[in-house]
C-alpha positions as CSV (number, residue, x, y, z in Angstrom):
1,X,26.7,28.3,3.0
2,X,27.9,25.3,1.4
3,X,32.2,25.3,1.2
4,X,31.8,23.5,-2.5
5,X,35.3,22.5,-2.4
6,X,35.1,20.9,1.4
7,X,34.0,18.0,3.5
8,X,31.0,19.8,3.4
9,X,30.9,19.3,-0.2
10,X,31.6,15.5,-0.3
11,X,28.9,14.8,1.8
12,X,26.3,17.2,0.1
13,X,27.0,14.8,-2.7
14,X,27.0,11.5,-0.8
15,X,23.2,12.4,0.4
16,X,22.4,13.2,-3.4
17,X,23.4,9.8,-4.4
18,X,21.8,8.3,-1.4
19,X,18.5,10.3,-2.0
20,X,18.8,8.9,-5.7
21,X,19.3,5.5,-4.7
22,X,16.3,5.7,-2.2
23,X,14.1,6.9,-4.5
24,X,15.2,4.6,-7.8
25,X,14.6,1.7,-4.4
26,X,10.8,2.9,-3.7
27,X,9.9,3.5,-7.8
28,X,11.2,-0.2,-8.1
29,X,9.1,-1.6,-5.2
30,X,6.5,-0.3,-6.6
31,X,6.4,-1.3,-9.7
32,X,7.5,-4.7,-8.1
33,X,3.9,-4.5,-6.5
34,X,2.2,-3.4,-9.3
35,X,3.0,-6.6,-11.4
36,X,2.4,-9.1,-8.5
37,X,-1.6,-9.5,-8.5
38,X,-2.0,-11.3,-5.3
39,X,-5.9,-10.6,-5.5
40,X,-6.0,-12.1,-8.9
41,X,-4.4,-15.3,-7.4
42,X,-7.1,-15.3,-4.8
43,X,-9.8,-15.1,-7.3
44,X,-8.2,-18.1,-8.9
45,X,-7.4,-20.0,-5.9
46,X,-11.5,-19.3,-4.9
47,X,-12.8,-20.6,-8.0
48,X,-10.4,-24.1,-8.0
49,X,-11.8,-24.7,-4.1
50,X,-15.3,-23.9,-5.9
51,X,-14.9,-26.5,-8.7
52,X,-13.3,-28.9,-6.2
53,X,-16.3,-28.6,-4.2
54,X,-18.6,-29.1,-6.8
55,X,-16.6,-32.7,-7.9
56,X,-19.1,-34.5,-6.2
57,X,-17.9,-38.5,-5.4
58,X,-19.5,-40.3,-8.4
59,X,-18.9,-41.6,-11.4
60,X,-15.0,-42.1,-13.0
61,X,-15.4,-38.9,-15.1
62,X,-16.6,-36.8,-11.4
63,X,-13.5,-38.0,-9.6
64,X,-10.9,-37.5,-12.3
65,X,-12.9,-33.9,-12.2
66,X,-12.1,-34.0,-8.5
67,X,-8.3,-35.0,-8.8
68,X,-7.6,-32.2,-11.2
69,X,-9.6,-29.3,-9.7
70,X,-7.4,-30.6,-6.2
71,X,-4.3,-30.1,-8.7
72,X,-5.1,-27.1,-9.1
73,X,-5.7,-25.6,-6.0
74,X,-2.4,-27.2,-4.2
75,X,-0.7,-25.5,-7.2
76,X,-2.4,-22.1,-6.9
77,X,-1.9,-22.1,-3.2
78,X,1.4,-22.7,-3.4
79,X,1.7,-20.0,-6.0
80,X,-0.5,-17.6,-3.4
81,X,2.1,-18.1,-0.7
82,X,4.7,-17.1,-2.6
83,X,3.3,-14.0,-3.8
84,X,2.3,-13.4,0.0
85,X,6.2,-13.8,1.0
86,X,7.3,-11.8,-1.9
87,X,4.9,-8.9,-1.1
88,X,6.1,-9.2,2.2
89,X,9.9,-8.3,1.4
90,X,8.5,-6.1,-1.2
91,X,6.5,-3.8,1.7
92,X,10.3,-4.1,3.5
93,X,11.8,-2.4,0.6
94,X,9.4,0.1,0.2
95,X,9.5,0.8,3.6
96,X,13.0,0.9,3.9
97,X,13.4,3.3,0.9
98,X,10.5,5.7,2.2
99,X,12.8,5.9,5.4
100,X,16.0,6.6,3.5
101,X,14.3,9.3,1.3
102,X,13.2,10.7,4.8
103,X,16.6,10.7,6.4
104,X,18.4,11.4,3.6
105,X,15.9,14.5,2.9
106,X,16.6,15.9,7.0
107,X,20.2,15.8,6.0
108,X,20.1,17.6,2.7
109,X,17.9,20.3,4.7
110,X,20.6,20.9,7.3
111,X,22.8,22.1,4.7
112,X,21.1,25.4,4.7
């Protein structure tokens, strides 16, 4: 059993705290994941290359047409990078949390 006033019981408590901390790191990344929409970037990106496409070379009006729709892609590819790098180091947190939990869980076990 447990000595509650030993080592034993400092590092009971240290894998608490660590479990805690794992688990406050996961429910973050997710939430982190839930508010970056990198599919609704996508959909935006896909209809600026659309529009761009469909600025013909023409008249003044067509071409001005053309130079913003290009604006916009460059800007919403740009954007879509980003939220692919953040993502990224957002999966790494996750996955690095999910790992604690699981370690941190193996050792709360052994104190059976």
């Amino acid at each position: 059993m447990l000595n509650l006033f030993g080592d034993d019981y400092g590092s009971f408590y240290n894998d608490v705290k660590d479990l805690i901390k794992h688990k406050y790191d996961l429910l973050t990344a997710d939430r982190k994941l839930d508010m970056l929409s990198v599919s609704e970037l996508e959909e935006k990106y896909l209809d600026a290359v659309t529009k761009e496409e469909q600025c013909v070379k023409g008249d003044e009006p067509k071409r001005a047409a053309r130079r913003i729709a290009q604006a916009e892609v460059e800007k919403l590819g740009t954007q879509m990078k980003a939220a692919r790098v953040a993502q990224g180091e957002i999966e790494r947190c996750k996955n690095e949390a999910l790992q604690g939990i699981e370690s941190t869980t193996q050792r709360l076990l052994s104190y059976k």
